[in-house]
Backbone bond lengths (Angstrom), bond angles and torsions (degrees), N, CA, C in turn:
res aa  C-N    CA-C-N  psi(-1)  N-CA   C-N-CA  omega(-1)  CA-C   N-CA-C  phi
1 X - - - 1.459 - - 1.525 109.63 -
2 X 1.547 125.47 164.94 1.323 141.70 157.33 1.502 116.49 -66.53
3 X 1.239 104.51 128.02 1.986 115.66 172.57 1.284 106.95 -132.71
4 X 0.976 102.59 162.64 1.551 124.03 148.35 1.844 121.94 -84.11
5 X 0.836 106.85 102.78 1.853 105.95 -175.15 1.037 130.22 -117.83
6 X 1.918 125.82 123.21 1.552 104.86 -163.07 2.095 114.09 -103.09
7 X 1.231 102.89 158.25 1.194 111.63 -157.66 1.238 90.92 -129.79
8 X 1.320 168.73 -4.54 1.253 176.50 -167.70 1.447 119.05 121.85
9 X 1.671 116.94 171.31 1.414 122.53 153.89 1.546 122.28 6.52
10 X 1.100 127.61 83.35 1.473 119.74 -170.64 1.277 118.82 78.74
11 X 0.940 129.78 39.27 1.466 132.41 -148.16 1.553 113.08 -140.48
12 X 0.950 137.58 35.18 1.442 147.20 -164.41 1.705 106.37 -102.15
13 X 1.391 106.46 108.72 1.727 97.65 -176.35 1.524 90.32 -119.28
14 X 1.870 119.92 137.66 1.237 151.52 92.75 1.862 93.44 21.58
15 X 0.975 138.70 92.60 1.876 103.60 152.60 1.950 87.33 -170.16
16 X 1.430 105.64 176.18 1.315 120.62 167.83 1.490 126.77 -51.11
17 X 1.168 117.69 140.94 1.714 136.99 -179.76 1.344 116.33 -156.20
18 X 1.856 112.75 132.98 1.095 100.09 164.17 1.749 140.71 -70.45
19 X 1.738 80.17 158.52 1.864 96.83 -153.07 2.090 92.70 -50.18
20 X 1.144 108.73 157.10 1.677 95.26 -170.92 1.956 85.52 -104.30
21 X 1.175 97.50 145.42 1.585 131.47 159.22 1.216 140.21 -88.18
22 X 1.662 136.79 157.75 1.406 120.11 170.09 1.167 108.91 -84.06
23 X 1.625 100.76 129.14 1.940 93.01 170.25 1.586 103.96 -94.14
24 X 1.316 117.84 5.83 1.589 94.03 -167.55 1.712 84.70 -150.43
25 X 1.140 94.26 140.84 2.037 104.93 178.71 1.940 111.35 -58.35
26 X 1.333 107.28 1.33 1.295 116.03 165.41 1.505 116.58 -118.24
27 X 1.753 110.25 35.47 1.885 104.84 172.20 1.063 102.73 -106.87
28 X 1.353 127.93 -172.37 1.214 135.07 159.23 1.717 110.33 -130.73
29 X 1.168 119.55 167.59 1.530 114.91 145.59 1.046 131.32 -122.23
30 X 1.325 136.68 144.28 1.431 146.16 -175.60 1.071 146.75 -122.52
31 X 1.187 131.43 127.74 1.725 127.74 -148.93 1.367 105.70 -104.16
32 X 1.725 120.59 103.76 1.234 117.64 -159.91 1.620 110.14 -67.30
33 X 1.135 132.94 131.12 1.581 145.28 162.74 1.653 92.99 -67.15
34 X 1.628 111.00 -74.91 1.323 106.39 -154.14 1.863 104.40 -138.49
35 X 1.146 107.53 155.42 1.636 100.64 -179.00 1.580 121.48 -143.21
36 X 1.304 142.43 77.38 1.078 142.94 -154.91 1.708 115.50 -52.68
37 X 1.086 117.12 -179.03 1.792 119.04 -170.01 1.760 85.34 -123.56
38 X 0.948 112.74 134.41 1.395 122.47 167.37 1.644 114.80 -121.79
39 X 1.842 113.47 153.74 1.148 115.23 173.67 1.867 114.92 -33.06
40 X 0.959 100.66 -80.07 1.855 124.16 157.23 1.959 102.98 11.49
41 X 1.876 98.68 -70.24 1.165 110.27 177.61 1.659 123.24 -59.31
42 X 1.193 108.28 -34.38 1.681 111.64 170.04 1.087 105.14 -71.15
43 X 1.509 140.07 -59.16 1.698 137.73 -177.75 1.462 85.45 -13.00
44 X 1.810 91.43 -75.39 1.876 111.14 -164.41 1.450 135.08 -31.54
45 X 1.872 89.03 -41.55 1.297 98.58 174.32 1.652 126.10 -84.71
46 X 1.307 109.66 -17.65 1.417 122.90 173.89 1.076 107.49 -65.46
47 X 1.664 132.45 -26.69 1.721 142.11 -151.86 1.311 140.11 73.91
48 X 2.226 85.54 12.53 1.894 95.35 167.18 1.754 100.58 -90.03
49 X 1.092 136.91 74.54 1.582 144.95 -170.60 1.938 92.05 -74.45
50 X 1.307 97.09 169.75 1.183 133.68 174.42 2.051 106.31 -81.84
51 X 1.270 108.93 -37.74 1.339 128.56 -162.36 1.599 121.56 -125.61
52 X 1.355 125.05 151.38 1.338 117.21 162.47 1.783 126.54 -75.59
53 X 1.448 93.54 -26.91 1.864 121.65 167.56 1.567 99.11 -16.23
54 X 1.087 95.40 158.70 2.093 114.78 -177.30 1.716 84.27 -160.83
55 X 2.013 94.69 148.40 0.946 108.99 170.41 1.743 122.59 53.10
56 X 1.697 131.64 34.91 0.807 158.55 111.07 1.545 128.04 -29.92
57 X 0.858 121.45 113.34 1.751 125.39 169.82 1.541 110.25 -53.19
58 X 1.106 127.24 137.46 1.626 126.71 160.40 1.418 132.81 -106.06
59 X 0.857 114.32 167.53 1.206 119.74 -169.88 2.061 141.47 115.47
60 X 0.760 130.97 156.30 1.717 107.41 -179.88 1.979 90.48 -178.43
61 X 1.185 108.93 51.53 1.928 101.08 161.75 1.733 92.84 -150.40
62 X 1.288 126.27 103.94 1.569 126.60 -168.17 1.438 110.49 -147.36
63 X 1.243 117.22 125.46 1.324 105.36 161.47 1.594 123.84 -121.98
64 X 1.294 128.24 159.91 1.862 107.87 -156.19 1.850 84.52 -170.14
65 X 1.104 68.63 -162.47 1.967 112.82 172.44 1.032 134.87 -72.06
66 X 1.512 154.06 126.68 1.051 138.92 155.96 1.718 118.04 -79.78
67 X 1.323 117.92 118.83 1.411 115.70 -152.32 1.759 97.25 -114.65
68 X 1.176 113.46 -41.05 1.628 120.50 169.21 1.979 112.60 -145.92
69 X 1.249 84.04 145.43 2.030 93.23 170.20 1.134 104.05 -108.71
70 X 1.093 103.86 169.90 1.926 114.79 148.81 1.621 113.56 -96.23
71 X 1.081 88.79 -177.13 2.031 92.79 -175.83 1.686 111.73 -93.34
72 X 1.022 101.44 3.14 1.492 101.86 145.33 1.474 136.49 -92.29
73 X 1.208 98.59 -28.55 2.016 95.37 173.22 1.182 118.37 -61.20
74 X 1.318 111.03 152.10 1.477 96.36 -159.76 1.618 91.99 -132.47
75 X 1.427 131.90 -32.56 1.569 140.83 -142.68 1.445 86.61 -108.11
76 X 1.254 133.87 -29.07 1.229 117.17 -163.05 1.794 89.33 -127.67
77 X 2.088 97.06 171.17 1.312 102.38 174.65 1.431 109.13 -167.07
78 X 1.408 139.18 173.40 1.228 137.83 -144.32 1.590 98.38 -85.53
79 X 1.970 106.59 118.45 1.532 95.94 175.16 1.315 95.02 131.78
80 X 1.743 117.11 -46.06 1.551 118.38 162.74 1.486 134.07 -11.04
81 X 1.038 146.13 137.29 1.533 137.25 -176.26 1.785 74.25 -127.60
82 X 1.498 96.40 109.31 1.796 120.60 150.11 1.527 139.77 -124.15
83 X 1.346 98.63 162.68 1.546 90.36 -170.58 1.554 102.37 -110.11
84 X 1.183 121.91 164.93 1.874 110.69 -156.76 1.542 86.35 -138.01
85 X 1.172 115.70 85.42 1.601 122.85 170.19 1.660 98.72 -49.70
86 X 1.669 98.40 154.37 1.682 110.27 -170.17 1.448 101.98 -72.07
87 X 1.104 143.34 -48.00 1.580 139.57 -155.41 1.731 98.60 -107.60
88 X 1.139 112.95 157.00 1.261 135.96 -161.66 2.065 110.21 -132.07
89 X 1.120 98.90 152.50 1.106 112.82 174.45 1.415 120.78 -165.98
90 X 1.067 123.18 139.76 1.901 146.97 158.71 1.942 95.04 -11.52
91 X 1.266 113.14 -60.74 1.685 101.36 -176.61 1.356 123.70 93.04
92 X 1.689 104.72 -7.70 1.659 115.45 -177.23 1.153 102.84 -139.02
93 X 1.010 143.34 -12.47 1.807 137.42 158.43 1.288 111.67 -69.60
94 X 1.534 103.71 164.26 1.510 109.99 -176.26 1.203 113.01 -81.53
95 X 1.448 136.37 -16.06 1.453 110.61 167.71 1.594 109.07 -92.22
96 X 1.484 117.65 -8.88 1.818 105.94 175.35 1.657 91.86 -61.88
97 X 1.159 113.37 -42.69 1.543 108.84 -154.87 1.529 129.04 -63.85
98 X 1.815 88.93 -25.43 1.444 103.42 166.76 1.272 121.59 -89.44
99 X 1.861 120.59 -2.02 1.448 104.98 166.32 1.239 99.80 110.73
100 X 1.959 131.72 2.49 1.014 138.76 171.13 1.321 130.73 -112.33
101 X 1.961 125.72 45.05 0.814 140.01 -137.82 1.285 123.75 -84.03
102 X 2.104 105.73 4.05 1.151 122.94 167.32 1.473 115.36 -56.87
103 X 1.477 106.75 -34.34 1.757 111.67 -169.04 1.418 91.67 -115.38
104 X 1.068 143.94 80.25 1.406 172.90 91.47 1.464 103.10 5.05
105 X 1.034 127.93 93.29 1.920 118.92 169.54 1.213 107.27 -83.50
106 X 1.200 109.84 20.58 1.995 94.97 167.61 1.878 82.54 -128.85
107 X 0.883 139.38 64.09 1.093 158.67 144.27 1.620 94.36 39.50
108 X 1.144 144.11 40.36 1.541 142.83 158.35 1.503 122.60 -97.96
109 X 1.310 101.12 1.17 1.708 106.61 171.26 1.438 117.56 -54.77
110 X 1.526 101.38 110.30 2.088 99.80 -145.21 1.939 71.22 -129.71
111 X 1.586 96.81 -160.24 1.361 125.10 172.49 1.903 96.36 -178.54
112 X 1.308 121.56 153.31 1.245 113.64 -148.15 1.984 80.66 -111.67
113 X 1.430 112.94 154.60 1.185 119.74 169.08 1.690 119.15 81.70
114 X 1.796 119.56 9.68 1.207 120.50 -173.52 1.501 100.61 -109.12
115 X 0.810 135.65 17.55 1.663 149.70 -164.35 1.773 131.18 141.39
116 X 1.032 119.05 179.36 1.540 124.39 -166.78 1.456 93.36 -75.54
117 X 1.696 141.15 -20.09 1.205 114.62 173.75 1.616 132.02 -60.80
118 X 1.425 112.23 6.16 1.528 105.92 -149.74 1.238 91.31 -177.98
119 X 1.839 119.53 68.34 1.892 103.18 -170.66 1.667 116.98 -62.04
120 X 1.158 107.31 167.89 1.448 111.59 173.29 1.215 127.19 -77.78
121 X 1.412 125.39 161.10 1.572 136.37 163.29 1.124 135.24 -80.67
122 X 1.099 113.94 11.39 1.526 129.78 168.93 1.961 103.08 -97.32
123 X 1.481 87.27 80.18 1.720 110.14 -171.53 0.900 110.56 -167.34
124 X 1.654 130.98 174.53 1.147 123.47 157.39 1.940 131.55 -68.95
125 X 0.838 78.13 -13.50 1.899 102.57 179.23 1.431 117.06 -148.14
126 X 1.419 105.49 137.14 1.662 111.37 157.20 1.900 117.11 -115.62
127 X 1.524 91.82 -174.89 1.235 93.95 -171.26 1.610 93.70 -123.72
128 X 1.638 116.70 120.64 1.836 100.16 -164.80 1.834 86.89 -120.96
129 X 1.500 103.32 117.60 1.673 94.05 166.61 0.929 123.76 -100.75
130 X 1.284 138.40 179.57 1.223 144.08 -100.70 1.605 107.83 -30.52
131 X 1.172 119.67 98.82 1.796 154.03 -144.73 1.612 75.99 -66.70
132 X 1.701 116.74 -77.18 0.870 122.79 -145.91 1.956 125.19 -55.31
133 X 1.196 88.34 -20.46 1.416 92.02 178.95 1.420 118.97 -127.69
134 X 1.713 121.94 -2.07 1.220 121.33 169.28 1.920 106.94 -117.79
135 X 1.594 107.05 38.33 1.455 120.64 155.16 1.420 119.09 -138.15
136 X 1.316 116.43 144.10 1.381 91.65 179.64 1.778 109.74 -139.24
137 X 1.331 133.24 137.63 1.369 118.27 -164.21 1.547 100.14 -82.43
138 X 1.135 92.79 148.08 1.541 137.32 175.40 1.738 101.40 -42.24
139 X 1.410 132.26 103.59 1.417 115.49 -164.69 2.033 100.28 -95.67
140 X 1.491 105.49 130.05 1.351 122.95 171.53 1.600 104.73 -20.75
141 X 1.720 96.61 114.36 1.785 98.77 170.06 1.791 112.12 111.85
142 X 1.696 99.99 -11.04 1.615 125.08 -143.44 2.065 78.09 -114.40
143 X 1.890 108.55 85.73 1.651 85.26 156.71 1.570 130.32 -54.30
144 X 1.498 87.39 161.44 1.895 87.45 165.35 1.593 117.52 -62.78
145 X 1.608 125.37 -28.37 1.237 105.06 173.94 1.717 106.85 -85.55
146 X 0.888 124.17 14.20 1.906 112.05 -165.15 2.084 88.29 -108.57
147 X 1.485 101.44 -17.56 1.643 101.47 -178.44 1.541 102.78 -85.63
148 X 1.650 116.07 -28.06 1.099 105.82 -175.32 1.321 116.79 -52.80
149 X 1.183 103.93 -70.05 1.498 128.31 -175.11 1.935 113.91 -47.14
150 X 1.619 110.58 -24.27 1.500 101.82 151.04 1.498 122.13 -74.97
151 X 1.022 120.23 -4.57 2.071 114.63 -169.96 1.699 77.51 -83.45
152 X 1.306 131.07 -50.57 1.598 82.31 -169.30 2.208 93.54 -150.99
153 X 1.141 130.01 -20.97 1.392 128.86 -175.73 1.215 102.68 -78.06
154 X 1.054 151.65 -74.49 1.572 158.72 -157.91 1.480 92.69 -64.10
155 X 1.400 135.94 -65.90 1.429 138.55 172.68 1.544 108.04 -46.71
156 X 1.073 127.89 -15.96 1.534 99.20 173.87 1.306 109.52 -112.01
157 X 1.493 115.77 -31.52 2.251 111.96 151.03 1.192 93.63 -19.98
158 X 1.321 126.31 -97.24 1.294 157.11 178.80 1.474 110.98 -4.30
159 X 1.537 104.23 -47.23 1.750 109.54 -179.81 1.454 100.57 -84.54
160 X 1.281 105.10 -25.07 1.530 92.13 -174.28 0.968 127.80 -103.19
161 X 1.421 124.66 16.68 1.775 139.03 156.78 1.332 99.62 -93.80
162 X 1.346 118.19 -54.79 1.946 110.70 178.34 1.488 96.30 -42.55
163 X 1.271 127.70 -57.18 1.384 110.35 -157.71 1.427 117.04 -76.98
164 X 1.364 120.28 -5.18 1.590 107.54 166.20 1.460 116.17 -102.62
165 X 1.614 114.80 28.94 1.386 115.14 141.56 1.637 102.50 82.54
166 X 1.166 120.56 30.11 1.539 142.00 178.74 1.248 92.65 -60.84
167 X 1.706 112.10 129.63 1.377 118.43 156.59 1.438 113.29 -149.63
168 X 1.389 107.20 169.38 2.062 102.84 -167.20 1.339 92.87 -39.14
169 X 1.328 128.96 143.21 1.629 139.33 137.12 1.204 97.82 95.89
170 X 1.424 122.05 21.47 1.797 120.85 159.05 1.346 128.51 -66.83
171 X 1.160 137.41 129.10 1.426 136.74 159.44 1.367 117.15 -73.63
172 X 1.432 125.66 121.76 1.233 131.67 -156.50 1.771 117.56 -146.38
173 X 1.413 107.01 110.20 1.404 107.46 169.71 1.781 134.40 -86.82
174 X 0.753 123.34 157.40 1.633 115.36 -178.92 0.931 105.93 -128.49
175 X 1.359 124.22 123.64 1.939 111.68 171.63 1.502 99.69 -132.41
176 X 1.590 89.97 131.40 1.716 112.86 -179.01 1.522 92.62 102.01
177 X 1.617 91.51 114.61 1.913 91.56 166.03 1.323 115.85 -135.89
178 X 1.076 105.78 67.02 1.668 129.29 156.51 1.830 114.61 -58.35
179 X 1.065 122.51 -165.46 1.628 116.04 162.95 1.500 116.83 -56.40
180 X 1.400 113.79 -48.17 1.152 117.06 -165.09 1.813 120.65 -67.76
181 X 1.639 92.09 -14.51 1.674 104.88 -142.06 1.879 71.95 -116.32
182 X 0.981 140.73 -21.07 1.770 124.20 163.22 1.604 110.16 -98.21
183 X 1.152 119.49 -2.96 1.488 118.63 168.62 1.452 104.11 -83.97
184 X 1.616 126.61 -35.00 1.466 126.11 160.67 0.636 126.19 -78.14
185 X 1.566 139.03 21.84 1.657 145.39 -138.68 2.239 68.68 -138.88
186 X 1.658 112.17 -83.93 0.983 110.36 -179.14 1.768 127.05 -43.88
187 X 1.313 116.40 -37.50 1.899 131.95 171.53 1.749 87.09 -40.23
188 X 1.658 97.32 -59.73 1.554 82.98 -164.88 1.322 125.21 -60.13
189 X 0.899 113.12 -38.78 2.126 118.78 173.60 1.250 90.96 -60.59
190 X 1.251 148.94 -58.12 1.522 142.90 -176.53 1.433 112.89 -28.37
191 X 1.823 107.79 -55.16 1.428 103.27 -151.52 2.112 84.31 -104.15
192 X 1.256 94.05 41.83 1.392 79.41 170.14 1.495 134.70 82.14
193 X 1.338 124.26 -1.27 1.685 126.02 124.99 1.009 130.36 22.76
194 X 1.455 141.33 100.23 1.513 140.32 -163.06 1.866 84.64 -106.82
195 X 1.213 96.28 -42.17 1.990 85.54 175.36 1.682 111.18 -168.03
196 X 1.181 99.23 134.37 1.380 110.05 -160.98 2.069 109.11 -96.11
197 X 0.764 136.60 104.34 1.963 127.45 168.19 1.303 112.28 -71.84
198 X 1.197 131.51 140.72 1.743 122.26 178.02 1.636 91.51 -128.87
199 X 1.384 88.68 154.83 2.051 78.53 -157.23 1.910 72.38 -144.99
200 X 1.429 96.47 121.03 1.902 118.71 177.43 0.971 101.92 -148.02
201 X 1.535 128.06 144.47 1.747 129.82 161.05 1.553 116.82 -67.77
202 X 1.554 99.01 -23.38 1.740 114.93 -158.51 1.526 80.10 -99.38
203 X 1.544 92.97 132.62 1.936 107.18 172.34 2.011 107.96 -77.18
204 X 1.127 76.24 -37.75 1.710 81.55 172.07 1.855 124.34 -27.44
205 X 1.222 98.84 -70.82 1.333 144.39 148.72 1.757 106.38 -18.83
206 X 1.343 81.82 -95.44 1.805 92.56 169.86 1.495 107.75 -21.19
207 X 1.611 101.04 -71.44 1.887 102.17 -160.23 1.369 93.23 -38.81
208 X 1.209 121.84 -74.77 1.627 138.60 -144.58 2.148 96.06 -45.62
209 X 1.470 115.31 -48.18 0.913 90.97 164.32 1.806 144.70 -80.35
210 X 1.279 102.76 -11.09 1.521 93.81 159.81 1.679 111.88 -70.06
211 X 0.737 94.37 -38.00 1.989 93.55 179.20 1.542 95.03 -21.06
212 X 1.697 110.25 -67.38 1.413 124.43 -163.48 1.350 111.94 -72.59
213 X 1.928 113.73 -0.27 1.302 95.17 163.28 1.538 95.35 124.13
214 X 1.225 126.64 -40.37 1.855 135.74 -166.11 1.524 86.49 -57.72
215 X 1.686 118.47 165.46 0.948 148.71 129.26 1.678 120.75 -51.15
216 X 1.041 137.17 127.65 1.804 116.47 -162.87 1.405 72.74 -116.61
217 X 1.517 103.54 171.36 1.481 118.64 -176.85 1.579 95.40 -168.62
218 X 1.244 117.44 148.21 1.753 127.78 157.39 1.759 102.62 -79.45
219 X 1.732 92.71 160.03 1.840 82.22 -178.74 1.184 106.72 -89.39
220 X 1.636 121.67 2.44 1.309 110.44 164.38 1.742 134.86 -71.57
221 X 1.031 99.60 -16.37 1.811 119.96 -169.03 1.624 102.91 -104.52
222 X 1.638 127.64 -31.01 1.112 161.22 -171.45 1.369 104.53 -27.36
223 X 1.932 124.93 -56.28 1.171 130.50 -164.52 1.219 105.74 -109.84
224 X 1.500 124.84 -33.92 1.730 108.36 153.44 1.381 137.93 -35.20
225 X 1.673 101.97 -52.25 1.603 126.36 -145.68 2.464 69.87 -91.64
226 X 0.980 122.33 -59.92 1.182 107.83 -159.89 2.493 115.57 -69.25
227 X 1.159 75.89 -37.56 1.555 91.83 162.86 2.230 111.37 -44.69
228 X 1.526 88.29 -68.82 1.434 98.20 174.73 1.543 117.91 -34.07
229 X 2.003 95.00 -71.96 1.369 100.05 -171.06 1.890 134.55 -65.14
230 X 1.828 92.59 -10.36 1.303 94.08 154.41 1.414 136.10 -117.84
231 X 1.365 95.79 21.91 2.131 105.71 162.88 1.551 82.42 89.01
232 X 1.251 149.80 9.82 1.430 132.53 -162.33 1.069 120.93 89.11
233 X 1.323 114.08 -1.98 2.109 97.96 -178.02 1.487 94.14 -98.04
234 X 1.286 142.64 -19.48 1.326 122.25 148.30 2.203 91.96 97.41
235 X 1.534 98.03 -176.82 1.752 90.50 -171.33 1.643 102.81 -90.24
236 X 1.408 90.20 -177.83 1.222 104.57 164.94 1.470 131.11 -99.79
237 X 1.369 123.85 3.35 0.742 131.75 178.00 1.696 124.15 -168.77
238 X 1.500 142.14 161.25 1.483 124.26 -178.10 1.560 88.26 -156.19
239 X 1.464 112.91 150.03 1.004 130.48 164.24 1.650 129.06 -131.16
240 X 1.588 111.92 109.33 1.282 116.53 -156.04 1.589 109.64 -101.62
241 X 1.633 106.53 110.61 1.226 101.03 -169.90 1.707 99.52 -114.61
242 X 1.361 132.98 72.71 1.422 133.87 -158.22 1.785 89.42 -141.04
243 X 1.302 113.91 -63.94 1.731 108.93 -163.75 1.625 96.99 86.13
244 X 1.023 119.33 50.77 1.413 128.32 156.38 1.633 131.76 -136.70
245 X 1.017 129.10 128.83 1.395 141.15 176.14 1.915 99.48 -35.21
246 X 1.175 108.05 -68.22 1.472 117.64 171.84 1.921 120.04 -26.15
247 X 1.251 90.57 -52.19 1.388 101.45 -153.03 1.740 80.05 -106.11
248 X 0.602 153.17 25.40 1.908 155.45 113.17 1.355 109.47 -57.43
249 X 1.124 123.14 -45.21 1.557 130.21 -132.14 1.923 76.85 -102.99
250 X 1.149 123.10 -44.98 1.767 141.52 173.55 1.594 99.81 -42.75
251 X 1.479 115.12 -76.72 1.459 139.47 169.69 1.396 91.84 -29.27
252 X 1.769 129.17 -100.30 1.025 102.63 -175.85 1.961 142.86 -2.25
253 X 1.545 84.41 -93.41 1.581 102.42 176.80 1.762 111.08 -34.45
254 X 1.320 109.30 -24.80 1.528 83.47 -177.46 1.183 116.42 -100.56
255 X 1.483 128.86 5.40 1.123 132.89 -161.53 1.667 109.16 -102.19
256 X 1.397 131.86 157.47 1.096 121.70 178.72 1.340 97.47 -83.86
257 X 2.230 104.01 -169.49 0.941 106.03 169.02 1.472 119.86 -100.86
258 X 1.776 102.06 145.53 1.576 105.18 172.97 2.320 83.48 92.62
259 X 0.910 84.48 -17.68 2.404 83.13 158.13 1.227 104.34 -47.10
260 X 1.747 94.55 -168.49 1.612 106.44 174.43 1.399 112.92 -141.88
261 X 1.232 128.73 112.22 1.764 114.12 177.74 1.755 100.67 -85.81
262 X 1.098 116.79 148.33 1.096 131.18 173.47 1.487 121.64 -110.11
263 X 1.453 122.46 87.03 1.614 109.10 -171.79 1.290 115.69 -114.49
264 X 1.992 103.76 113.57 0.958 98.86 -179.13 1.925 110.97 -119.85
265 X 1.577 103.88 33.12 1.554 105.30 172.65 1.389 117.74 -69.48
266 X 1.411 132.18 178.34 1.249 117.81 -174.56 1.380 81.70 -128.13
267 X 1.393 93.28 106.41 1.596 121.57 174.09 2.003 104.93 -65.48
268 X 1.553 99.85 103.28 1.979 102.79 160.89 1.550 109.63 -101.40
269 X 1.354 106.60 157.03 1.504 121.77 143.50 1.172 124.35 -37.36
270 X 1.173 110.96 144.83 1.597 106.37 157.91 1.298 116.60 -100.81
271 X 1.584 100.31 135.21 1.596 128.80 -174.99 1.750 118.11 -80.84
């Protein structure tokens, strides 16, 4: 089959890979429809990776086909329209079961496309194990792009407004408005938002979130303009979707005390 495969710093080749298989009577395979680009994938592609691996497939937000099972799957079957959430887990331990598949005690707490353990979906096919509980079909009414965006962008907005403790009549900042950082801009009006700040350098950016309603702000004006408008008691909450020291250190300052920062950037080194 066709992939995407990384080879270093800029380094992403177009070229042949083998077709992927079940290794375990609980995989499936899947015939990608569609596969989104995530922050994650630029780190990768820049050459801040997850891995030392070369020549790895990338990718991990896909939704497709079910093309073969093993004789263990049981929920799904060939013909399925699923969506292949990015991180992976075992599916029978007590923290897969609760939805925390990072701490996996059968040691499969993967994510697909960060190295050769777990190739990516940015291909014509993947290989998804344990099928049954790390795929999930597409529910009637549910487009293929509105499923994409749950396998892994919309789900982590989502984690990252729950986690700064949003409730009706919260004051709420967002900094970084990339996809992830105006999909949490909107989570927050969802879960009830009395007023939202969206804090971007790029005006671009900005507009798109007032559209949805935010206040836009530069992060230079950010702690004045928010200081002012609340007499000094500052928000109740911030959500930092950047992966920078800066824009933590931002989060802080605007938040009151006994708030909540929410950080869900993917904090790198500097190279």
């Amino acid at each position: 089959m066709k992939a995407l495969r990384y080879y270093g710093a800029h380094d992403i080749r177009y070229e042949s890979m083998d077709d992927p298989t079940p290794q375990s009577d609980r995989d499936a395979v899947v015939k990608v429809d569609a596969c989104a680009i995530c922050g994650s994938d630029l780190h990768i592609y820049h050459g801040h990776g997850f891995s030392e691996d070369v020549g790895f497939c990338v990718g991990h937000e896909a939704v497709g086909e079910v093309v073969e099972i093993g004789r263990g799957v049981s929920r799904l079957k060939a013909g399925d329209k699923v969506m292949i959430p990015a991180a992976v887990g075992c599916g029978a331990c007590r923290p897969c079961l609760a939805g925390v598949v990072n701490l996996c005690e059968n040691g499969m707490g993967s994510c697909y496309g960060l190295s050769a353990k777990l190739q990516g979906s940015q291909a014509e096919a993947v290989r998804v194990p344990a099928a049954d509980v790390n795929a999930v079909r597409i529910p009637e009414g549910v487009t293929a792009e509105q499923a994409l965006l749950m396998t892994d962008a919309l789900a982590t907005a989502w984690f990252g407004a729950r986690s700064a403790d949003i409730v009706p009549g919260s004051s709420v900042a967002v900094i970084g408005l990339g996809p992830i950082g105006l999909m949490a801009v909107e989570s927050a009006f969802v879960m009830g938002a009395h007023i939202v700040y969206a804090i971007d350098p790029i005006a671009e950016r900005r507009a798109l979130a007032e559209q949805a309603g935010a206040i836009a702000l530069h992060p230079g004006e950010a702690v004045e303009t928010i200081r002012e408008a609340t007499k000094g008691r500052k928000l109740d909450c911030a959500i930092e979707v950047v992966g920078r020291d800066e824009a933590v250190d931002l989060a802080l300052r605007l938040v009151r005390a006994r708030g909540t920062v929410s950080v869900i950037g993917v904090q790198q080194s500097r190279r």
